[in-house]
C-alpha positions as CSV (number, residue, x, y, z in Angstrom):
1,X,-24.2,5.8,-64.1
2,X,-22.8,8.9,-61.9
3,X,-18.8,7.7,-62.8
4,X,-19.8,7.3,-66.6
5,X,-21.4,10.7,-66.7
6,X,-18.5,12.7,-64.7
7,X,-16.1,10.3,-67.1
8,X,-17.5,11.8,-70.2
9,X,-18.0,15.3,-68.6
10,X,-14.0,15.1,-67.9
11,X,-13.5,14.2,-71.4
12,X,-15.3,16.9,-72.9
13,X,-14.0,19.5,-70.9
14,X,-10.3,18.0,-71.5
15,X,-11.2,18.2,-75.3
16,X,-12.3,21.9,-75.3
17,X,-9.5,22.6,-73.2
18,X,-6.8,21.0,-75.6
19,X,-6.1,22.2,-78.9
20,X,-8.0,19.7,-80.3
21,X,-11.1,22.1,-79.4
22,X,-9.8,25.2,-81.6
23,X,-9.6,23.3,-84.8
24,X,-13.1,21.9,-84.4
25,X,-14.1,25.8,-83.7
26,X,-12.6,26.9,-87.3
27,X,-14.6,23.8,-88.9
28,X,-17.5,25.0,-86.8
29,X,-17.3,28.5,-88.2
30,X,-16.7,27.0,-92.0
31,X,-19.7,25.1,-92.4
32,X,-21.6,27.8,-90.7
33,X,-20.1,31.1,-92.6
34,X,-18.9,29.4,-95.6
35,X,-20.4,26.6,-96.9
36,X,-24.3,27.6,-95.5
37,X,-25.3,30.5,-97.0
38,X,-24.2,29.1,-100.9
39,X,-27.2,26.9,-100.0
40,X,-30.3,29.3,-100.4
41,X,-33.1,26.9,-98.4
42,X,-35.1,27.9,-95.2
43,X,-33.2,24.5,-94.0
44,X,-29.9,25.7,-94.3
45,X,-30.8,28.8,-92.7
46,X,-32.2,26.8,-89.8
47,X,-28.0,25.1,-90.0
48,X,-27.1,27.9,-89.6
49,X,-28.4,28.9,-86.8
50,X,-28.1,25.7,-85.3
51,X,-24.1,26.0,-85.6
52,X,-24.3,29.3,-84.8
53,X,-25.8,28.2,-81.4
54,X,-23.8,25.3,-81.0
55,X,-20.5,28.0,-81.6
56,X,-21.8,30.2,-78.4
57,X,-22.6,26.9,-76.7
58,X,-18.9,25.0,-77.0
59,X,-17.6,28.6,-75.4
60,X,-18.7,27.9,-72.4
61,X,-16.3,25.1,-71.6
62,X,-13.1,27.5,-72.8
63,X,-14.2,30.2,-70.3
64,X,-12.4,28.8,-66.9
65,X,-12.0,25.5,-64.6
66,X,-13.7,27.3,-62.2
67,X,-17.6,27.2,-61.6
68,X,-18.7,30.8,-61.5
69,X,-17.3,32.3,-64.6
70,X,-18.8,29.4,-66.2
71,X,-22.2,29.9,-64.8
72,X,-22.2,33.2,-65.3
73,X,-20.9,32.5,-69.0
74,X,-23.2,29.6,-69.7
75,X,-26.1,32.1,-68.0
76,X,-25.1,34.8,-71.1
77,X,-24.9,32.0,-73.9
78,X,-28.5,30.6,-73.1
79,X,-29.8,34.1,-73.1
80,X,-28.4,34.9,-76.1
81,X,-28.9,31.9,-78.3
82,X,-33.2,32.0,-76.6
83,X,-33.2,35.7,-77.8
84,X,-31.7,35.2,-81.4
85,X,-34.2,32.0,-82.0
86,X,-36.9,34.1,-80.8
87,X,-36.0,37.2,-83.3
88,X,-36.2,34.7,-86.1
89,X,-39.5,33.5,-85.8
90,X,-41.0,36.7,-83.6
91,X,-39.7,39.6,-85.3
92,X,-39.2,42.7,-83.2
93,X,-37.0,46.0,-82.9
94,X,-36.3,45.8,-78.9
95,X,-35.7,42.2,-78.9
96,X,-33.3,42.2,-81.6
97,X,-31.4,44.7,-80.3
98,X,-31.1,42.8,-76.9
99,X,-30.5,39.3,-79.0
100,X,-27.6,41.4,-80.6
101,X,-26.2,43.1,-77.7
102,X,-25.7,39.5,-75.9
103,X,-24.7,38.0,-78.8
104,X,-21.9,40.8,-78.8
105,X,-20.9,40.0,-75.7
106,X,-20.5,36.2,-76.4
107,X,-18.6,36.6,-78.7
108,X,-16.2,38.9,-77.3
109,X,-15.8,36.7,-74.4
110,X,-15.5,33.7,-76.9
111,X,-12.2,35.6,-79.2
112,X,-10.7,36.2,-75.4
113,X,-10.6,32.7,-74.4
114,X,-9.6,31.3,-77.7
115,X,-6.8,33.8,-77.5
116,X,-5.7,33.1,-74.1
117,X,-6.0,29.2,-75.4
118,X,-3.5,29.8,-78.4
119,X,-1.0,31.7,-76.7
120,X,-0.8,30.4,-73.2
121,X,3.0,28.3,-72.4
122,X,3.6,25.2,-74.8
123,X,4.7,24.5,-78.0
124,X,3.1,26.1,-81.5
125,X,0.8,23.4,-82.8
126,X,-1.6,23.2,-86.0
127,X,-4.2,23.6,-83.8
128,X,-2.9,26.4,-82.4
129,X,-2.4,28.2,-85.4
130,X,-6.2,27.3,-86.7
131,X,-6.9,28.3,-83.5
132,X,-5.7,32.2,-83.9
133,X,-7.4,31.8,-87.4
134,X,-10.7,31.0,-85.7
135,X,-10.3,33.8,-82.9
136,X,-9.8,36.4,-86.2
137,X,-12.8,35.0,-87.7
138,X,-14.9,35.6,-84.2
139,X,-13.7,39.2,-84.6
140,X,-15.3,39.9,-88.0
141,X,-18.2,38.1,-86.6
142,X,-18.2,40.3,-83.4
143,X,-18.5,43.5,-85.8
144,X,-20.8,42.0,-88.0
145,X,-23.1,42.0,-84.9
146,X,-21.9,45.6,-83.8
147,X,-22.5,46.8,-87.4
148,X,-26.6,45.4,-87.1
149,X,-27.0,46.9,-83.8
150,X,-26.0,50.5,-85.0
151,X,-28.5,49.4,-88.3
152,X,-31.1,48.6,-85.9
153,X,-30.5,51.4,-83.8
154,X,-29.5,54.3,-86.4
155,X,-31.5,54.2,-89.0
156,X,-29.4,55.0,-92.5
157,X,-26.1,54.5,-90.7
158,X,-25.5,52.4,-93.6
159,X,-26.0,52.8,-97.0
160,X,-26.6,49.3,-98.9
161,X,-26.6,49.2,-102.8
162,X,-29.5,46.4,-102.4
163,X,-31.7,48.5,-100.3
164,X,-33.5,45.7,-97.7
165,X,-36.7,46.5,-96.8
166,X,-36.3,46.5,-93.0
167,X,-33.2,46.0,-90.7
168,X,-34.8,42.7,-89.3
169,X,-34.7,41.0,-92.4
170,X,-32.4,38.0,-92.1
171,X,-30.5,38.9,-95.2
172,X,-29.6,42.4,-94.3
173,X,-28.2,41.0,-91.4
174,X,-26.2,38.7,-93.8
175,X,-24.8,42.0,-95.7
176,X,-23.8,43.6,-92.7
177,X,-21.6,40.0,-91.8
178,X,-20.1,40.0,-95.9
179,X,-19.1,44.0,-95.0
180,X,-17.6,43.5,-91.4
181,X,-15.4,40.6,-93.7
182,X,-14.7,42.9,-96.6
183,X,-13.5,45.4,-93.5
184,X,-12.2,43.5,-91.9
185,X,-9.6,42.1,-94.8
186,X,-9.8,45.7,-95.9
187,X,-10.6,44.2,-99.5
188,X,-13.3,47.7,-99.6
189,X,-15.5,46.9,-102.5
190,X,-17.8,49.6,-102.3
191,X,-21.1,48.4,-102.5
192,X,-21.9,48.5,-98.8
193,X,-20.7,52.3,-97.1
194,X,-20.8,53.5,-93.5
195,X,-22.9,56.9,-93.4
196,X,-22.9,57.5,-90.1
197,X,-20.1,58.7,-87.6
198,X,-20.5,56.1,-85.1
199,X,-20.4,53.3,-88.3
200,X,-17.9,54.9,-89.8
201,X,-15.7,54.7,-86.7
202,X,-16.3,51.2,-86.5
203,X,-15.5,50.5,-89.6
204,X,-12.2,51.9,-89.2
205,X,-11.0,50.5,-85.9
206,X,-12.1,46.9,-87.7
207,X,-9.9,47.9,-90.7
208,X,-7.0,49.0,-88.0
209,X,-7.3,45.0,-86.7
210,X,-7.5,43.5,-89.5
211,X,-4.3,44.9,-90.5
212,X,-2.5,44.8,-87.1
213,X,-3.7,40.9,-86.2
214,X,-1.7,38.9,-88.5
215,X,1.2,41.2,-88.3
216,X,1.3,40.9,-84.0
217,X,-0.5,37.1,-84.2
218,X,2.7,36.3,-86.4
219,X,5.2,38.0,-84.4
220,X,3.7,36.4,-81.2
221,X,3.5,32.7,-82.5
222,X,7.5,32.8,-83.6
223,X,8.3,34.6,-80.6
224,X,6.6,31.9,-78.6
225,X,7.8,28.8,-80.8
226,X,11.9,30.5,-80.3
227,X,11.8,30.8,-76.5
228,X,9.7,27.3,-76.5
229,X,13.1,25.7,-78.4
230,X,15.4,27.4,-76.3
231,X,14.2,26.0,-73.0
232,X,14.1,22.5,-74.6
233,X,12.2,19.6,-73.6
């Protein structure tokens, strides 16, 4: 029983470790970005969050080989995800701003060590590639969550053209996400507008990413493939 459990262990840190694990992040992120909230049902909400969870969650095995960073990483994730469940279903100011805040830091930690993953020695693979896809989508996730703590924090930092009653209501948290994305991919449609300084400066240094990652991510990726060629196999 003790071999079969450190077997499977081994293989499911080896799969998080290869690139196999950053294409199953980008699907994660689909069916939990994408394809969830075209389903307007408290049970796809409930997904959503589920695959949220399970997306802090599989971060955890990315972090390092070694035991403390993953403790202490695993030790953040669980906090988070407990808070976020616990704003759902218990609605309240200070603990959403501390379900935010952790969530923050999750995924910060989690774009690092998908980025570390894509670009450490080896060839340029698919997975690769969905991989640094997946680490830009973390990013725009990461500001979606910075853009709802400044909401929760600053009242009328932000000025939304379908006014939400309170800034704990699930779907102003879901406008804040669609404008981090429209920032993000500087697309700038208007309807959502930073009034605040602190917002506004946000919303800027996303824009200033958004443009610079694909430029640098492309740069790096054939820079990496060329000197992966020239040292042969």
């Amino acid at each position: 029983m003790g071999q079969h459990l450190q077997s499977t262990t081994k293989r499911f840190a080896a799969f998080w470790w290869g690139d196999k694990g950053l294409t199953t992040l980008l699907a994660m992120q689909l069916l939990a970005f994408v394809v969830g909230p075209l389903i307007d049902r408290e049970s796809a909400r409930i997904a959503i969050g589920i695959l949220f969870s399970l997306i802090l969650i599989s971060g955890v095995g990315n972090v390092s080989k070694k035991l403390i960073p993953r403790i202490f990483a695993g030790l953040l994730t669980v906090t988070a995800v407990a808070l976020m469940w616990m704003q759902r279903y218990v609605p309240d100011r200070t603990m959403a701003i501390w379900a935010v805040l952790s969530a923050i830091a999750c995924l910060i930690l989690m774009t690092v060590v998908v980025l570390r993953h894509v670009f450490q020695a080896g060839p340029v693979t698919a997975d690769r590639v969905r991989g640094a896809i997946a680490a830009y989508v973390l990013v725009g996730l990461s500001w979606a969550f910075i853009y709802h703590f400044i909401d929760l924090t600053l009242p009328g930092a932000f000025s939304l053209s379908s006014v939400r009653a309170e800034p704990l209501d699930h779907e102003r948290q879901q406008d804040l996400t669609y404008f981090s994305f429209v920032t993000l991919t500087t697309l700038g449609y208007g309807d959502i507008t930073p009034i605040h300084r602190s917002a506004r400066m946000f919303a800027i240094i996303e824009a200033l990413i958004g443009q610079l990652y694909p430029a640098t991510l492309l740069a790096r990726l054939i820079s990496q493939q060329i000197s992966g060629e020239r040292e042969g196999p």
